[in-house]
C-alpha positions as CSV (number, residue, x, y, z in Angstrom):
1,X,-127.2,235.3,-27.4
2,X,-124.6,238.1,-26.0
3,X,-126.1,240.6,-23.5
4,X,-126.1,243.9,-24.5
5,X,-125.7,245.4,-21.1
6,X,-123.2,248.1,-19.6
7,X,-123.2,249.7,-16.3
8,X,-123.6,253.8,-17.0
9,X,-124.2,255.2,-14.1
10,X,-124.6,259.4,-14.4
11,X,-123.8,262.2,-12.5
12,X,-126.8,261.7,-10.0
13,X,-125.8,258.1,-9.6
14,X,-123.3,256.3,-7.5
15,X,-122.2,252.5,-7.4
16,X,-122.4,251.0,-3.9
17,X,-121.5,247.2,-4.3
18,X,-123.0,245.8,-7.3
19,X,-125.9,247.6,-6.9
20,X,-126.5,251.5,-8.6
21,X,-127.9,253.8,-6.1
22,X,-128.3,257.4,-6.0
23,X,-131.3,260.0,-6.6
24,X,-131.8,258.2,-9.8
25,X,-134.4,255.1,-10.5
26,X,-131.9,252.4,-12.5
27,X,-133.7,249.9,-14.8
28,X,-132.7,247.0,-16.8
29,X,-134.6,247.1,-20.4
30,X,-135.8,243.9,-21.7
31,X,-136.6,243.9,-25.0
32,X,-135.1,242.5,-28.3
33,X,-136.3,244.6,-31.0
34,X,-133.9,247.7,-31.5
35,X,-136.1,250.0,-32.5
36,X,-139.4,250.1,-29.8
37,X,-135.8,249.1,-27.1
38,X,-134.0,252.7,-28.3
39,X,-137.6,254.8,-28.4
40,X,-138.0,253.8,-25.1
41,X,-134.4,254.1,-23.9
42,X,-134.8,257.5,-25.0
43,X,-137.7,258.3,-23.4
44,X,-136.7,257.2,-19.8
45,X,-133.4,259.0,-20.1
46,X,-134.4,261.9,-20.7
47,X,-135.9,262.5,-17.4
48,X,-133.9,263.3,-14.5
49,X,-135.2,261.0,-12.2
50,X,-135.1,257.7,-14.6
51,X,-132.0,256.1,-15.7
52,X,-131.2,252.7,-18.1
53,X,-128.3,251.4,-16.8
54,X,-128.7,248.0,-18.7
55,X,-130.6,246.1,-21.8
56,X,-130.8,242.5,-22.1
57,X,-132.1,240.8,-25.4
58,X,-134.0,237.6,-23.8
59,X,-135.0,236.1,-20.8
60,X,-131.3,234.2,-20.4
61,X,-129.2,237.6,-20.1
62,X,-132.0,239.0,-18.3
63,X,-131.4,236.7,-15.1
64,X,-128.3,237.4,-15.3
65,X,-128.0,241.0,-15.9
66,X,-130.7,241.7,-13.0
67,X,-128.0,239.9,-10.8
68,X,-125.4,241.8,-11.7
69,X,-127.0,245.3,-12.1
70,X,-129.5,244.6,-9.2
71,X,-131.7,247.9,-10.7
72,X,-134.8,249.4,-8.9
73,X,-137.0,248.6,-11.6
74,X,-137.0,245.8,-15.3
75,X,-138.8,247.1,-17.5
76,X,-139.8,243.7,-19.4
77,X,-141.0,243.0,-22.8
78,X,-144.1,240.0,-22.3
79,X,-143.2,238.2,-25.5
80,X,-139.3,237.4,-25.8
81,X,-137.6,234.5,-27.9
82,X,-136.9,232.7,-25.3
83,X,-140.2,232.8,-23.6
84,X,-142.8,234.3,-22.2
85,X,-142.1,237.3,-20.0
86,X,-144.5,236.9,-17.2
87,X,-143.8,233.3,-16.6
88,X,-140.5,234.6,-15.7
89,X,-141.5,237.4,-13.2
90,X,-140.3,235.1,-9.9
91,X,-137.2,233.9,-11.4
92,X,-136.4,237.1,-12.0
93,X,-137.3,238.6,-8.6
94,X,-135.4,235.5,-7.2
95,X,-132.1,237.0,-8.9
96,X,-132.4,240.4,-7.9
97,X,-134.5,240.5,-4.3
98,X,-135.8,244.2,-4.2
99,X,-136.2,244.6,-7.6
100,X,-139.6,245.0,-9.0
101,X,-140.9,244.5,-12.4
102,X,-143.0,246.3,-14.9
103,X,-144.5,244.2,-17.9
104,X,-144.7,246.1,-21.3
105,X,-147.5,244.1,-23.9
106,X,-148.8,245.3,-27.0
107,X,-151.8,244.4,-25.9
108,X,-153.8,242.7,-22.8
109,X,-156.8,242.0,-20.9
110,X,-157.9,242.0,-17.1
111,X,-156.8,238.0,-17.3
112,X,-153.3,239.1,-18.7
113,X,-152.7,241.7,-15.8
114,X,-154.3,239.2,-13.2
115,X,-151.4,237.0,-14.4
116,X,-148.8,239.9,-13.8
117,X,-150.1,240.6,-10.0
118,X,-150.4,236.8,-9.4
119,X,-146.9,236.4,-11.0
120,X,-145.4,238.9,-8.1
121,X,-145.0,241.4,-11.1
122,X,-145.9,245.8,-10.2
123,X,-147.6,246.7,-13.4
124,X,-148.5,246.4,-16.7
125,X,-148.4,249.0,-19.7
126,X,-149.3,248.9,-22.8
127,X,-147.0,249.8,-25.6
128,X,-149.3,251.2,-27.2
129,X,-150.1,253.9,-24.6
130,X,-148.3,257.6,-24.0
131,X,-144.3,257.2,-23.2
132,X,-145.0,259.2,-19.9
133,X,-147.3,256.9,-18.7
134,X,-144.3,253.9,-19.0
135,X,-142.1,256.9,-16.9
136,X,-145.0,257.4,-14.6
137,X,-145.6,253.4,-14.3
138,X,-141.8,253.2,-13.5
139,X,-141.7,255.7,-11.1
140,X,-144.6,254.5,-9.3
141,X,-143.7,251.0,-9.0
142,X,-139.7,251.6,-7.9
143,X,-141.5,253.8,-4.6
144,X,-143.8,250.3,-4.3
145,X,-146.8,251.2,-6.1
146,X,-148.9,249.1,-8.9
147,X,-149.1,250.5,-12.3
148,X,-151.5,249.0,-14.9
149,X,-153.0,250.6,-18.2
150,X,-156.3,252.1,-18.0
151,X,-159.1,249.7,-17.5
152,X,-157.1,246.5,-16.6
153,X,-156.1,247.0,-12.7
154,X,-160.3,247.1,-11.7
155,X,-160.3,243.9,-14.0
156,X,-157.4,242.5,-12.6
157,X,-158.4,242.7,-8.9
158,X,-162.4,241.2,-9.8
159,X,-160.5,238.2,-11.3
160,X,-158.2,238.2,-7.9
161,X,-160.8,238.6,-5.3
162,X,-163.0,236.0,-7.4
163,X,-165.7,238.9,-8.2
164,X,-165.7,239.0,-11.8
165,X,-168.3,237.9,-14.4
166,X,-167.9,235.0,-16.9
167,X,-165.0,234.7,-17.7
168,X,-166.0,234.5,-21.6
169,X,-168.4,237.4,-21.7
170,X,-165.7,239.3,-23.4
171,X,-165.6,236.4,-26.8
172,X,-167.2,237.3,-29.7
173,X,-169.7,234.7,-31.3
174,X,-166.6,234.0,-33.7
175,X,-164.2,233.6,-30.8
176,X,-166.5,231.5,-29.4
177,X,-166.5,229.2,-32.2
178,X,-162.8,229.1,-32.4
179,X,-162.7,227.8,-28.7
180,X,-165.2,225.4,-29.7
181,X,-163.3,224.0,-32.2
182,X,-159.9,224.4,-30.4
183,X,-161.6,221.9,-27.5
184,X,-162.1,220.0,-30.3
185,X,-158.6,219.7,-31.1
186,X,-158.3,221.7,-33.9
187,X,-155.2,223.2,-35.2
188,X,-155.1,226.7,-36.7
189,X,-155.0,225.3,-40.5
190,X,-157.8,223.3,-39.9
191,X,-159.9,225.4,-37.7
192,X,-159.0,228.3,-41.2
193,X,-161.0,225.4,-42.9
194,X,-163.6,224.5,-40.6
195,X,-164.9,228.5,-40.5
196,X,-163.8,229.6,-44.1
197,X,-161.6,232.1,-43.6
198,X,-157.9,232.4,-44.3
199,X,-155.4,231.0,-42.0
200,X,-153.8,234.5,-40.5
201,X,-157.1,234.9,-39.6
202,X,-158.0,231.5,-38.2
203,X,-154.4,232.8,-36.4
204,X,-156.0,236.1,-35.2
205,X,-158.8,234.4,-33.9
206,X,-157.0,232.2,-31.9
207,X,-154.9,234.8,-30.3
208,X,-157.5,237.0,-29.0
209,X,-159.0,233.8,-27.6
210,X,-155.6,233.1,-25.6
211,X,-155.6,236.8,-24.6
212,X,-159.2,237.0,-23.3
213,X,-158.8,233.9,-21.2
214,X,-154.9,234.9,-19.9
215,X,-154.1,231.4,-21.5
216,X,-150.3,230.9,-22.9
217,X,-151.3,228.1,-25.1
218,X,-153.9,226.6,-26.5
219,X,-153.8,223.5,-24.5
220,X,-154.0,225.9,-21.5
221,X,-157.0,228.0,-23.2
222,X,-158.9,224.6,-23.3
223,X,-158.4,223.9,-19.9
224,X,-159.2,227.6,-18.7
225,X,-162.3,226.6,-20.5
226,X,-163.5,223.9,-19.1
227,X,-162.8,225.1,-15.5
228,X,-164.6,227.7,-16.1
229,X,-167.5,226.1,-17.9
230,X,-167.0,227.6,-21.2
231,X,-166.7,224.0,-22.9
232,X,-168.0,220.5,-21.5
């Protein structure tokens, strides 16, 4: 797929190299749909401090727009079609060194933002949450601060420094069941038959088990699991 970049550097802005400098925080947007890309392209224009001098469509033309922009700040979707966002935190930092990187989710737990910080990543929003929180977030992590959503940084560091509770406390009896049955090596079709209930919501149920345990796939939510004594 074709990057969408381009270099547009304003009137507070200056190129030095390959790199955009000036009074002006550059970031690279990653994130394929049009729509939430151009509300939030928007949004962090329209500040005089923030600028989007680039936006790449997957993880592929992100490495190599980072590279070639080299911005203060990516702004980075989690879930791309290429992959998942946060696996791809290093390689990204690898690409451009100095550059720091702010995860955007629709949605996430202490396990998920553990991930980010582990992953070298500066912060994770939430989509959901007020546009000038994402300006704030970005602000704060291009002058080397952390930015996370309300509720998952104190979550984040337990599960870092080791003091958190069980790691399940957070399942509901349902969820619960759905890991049981996924360490059984059930699929989503046949765990949709095993509890009665349609398979989107068999789906559903798997997902928010993946997202409470930080796990990217269901082989990894199994062996989260089992380390942590949630299945024998």
């Amino acid at each position: 797929m074709p990057s969408t970049s381009q270099t547009a550097p304003g009137p507070m802005a200056r190129i030095t190299g390959e790199r955009i400098t000036g009074e002006r925080i550059t970031i690279l947007l990653v994130e394929d749909h049009d729509m939430v890309a151009e509300a939030i392209r928007i949004a962090l224009d329209r500040t005089d401090d923030l600028q989007v001098v680039g936006r790449s469509l997957s993880l592929k033309d992100a490495l190599a727009d980072a590279a070639r922009l080299r911005p203060a700040v990516v702004v980075l979707d989690r879930r791309l079609p290429d992959g998942d966002g946060i696996a791809a935190i290093s390689r990204l930092k690898a690409a451009a060194p100095g550059t720091r990187v702010l995860v955007l989710t629709g949605e996430a737990t202490p396990a998920v933002a553990a991930r980010v910080a582990e992953a070298g990543g500066s912060g994770l929003i939430l989509k959901a949450g007020e546009l000038g929180e994402l300006q704030d977030g970005v602000r704060l992590v291009a002058a080397g601060e952390v930015a996370f959503s309300k509720g998952l940084l104190s979550g984040a560091l337990d599960r870092l420094t080791g003091r958190t509770a069980d790691l399940g406390s957070t399942l509901t009896p349902r969820e619960r069941e759905t890991l049981g049955l996924l360490g059984d090596g059930l699929g989503s079709a046949e765990i949709s038959q095993r509890l009665g209930v349609a398979l989107n919501t068999a789906r559903n149920h798997v997902q928010r088990v993946l997202e409470k345990l930080g796990a990217r796939s269901q082989l990894e939510a199994v062996a989260v699991a089992r380390r942590e004594g949630l299945l024998r």
